[in-house]
KOLKOLDO-828253 format. One record per atom (N, C-alpha, C): atom name; residue in one letter; residue number from 1; x, y, z. Coordinates in Angstrom, 3 decimals. Example, Ala and Ser with C-alpha at 12.3 -4.5 7.8 and 13.67 -1.06 7.14 Angstrom:
2
atomo / residuo / num / X / Y / Z
N / A / 1 / 13.190 / -5.690 / 7.800
CA / A / 1 / 12.300 / -4.500 / 7.800
C / A / 1 / 13.200 / -3.300 / 7.800
N / S / 2 / 12.850 / -2.250 / 7.080
CA / S / 2 / 13.670 / -1.060 / 7.140
C / S / 2 / 12.900 / 0.030 / 7.870
This chain:
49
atomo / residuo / num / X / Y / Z
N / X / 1 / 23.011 / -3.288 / 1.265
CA / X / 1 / 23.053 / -4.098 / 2.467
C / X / 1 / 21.714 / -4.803 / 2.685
N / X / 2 / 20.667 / -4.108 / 2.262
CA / X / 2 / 19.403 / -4.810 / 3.163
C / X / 2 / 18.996 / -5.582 / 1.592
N / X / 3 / 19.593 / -5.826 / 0.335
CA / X / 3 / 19.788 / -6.457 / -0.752
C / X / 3 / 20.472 / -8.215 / 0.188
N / X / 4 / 21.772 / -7.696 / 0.328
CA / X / 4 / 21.750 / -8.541 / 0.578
C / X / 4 / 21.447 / -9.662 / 1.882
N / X / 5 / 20.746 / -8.617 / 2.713
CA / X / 5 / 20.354 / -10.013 / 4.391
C / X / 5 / 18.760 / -10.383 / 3.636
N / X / 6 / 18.303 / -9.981 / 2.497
CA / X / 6 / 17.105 / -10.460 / 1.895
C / X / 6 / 17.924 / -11.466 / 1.348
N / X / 7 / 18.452 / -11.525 / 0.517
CA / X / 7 / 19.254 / -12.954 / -0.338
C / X / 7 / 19.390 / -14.174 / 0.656
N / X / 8 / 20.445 / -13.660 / 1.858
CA / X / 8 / 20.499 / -14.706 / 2.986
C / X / 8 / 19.566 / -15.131 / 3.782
N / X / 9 / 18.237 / -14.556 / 3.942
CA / X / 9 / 17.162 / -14.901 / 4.545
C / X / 9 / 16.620 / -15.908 / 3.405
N / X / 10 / 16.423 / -15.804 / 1.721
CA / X / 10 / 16.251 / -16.526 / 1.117
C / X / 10 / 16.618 / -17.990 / 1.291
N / X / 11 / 18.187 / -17.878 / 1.154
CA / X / 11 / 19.160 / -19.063 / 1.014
C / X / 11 / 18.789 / -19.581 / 2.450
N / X / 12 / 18.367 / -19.249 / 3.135
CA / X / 12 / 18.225 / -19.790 / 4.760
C / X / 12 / 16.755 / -20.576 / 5.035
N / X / 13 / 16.021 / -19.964 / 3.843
CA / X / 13 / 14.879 / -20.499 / 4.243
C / X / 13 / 14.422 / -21.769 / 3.006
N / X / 14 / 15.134 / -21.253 / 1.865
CA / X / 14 / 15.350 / -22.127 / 0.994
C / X / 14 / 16.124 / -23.883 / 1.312
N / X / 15 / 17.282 / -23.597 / 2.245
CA / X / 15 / 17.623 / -24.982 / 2.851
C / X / 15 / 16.924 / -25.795 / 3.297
N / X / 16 / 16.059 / -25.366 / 4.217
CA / X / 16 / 14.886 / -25.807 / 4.734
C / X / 16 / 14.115 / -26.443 / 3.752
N / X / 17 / 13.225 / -25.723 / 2.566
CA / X / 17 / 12.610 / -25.895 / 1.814
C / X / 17 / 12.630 / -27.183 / 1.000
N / X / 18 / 14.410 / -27.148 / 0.771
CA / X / 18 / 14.717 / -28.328 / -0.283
C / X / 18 / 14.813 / -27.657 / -1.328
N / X / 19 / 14.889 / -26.612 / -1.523
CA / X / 19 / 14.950 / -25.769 / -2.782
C / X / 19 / 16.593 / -26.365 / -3.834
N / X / 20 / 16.349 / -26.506 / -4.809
CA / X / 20 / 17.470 / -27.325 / -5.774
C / X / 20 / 18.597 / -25.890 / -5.956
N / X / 21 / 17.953 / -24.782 / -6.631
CA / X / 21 / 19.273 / -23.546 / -6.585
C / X / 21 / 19.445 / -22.829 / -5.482
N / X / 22 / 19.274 / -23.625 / -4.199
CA / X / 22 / 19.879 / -22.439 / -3.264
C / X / 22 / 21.693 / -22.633 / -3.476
N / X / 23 / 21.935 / -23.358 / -3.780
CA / X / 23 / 23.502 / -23.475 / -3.391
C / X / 23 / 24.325 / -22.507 / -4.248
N / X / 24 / 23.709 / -22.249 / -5.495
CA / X / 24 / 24.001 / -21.618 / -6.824
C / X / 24 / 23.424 / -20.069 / -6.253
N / X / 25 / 22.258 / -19.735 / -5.707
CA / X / 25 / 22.164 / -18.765 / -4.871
C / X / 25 / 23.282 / -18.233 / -3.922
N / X / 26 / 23.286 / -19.348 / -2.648
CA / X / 26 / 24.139 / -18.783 / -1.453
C / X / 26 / 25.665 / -18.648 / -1.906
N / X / 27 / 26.494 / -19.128 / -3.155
CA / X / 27 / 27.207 / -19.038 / -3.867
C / X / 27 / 27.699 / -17.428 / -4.222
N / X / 28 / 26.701 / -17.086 / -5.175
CA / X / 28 / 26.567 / -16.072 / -5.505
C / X / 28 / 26.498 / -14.069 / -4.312
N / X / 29 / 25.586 / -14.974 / -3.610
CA / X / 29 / 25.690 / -14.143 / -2.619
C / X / 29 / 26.919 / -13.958 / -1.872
N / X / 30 / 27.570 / -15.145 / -1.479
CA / X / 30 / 28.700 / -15.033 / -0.850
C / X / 30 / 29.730 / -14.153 / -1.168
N / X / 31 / 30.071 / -14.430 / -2.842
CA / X / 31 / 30.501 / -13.325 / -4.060
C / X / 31 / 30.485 / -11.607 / -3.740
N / X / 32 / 29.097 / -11.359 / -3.574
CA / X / 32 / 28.439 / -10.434 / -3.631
C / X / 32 / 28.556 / -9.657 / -1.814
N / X / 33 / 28.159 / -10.544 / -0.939
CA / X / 33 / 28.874 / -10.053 / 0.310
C / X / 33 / 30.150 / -9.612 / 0.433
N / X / 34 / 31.605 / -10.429 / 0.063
CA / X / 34 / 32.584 / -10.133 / 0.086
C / X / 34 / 32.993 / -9.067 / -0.746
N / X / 35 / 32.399 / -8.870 / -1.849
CA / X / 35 / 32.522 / -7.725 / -2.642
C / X / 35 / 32.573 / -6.600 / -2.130
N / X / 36 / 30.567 / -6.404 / -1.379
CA / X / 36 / 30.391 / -4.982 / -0.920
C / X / 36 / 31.601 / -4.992 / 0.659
N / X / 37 / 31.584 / -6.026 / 1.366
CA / X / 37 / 32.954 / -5.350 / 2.472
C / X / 37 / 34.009 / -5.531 / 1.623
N / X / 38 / 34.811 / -5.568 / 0.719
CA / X / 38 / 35.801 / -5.063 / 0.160
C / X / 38 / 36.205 / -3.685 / -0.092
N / X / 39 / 34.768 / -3.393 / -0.895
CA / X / 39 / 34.328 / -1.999 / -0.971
C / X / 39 / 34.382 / -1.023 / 0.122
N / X / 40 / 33.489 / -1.467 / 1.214
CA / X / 40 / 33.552 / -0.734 / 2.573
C / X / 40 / 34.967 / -0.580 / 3.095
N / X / 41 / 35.302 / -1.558 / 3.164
CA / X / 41 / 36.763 / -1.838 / 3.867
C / X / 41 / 38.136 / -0.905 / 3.311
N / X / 42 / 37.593 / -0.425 / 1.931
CA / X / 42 / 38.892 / 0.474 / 1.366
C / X / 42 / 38.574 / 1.725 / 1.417
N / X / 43 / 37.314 / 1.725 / 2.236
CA / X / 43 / 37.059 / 3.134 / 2.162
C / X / 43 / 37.132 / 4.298 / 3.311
N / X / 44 / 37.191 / 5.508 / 3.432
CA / X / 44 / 37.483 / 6.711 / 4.360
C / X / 44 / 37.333 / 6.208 / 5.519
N / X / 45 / 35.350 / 6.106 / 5.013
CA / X / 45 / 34.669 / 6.399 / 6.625
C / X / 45 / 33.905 / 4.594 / 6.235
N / X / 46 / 34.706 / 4.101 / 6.782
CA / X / 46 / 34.413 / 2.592 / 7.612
C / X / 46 / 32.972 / 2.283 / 7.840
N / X / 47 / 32.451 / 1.391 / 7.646
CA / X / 47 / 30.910 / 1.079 / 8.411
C / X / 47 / 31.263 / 0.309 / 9.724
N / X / 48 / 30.221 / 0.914 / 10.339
CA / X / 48 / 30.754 / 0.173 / 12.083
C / X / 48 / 29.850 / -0.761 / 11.896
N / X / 49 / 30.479 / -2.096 / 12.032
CA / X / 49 / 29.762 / -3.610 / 12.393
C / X / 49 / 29.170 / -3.545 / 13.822
């Protein structure tokens, strides 16, 4: 988790920047977010949002 709000703080500050691979970044991450709540989401004990 704290993997990925570092990635999105990246991609967030990278927009700003003008940075050329954030999109290929926030892409990826997006991937990678939906993944781990997939994960969470099939599981016992739930993470409370």
């Amino acid at each position: 988790m704290l993997l990925m709000f570092v990635v999105w703080l990246v991609v967030f500050i990278g927009i700003f920047r003008g940075w050329r691979w954030v999109p290929l970044l926030a892409l990826a991450n997006l991937a990678y977010t939906l993944l781990v709540l997939r994960i969470h989401m099939t599981d016992p004990i739930p993470l409370n949002f």
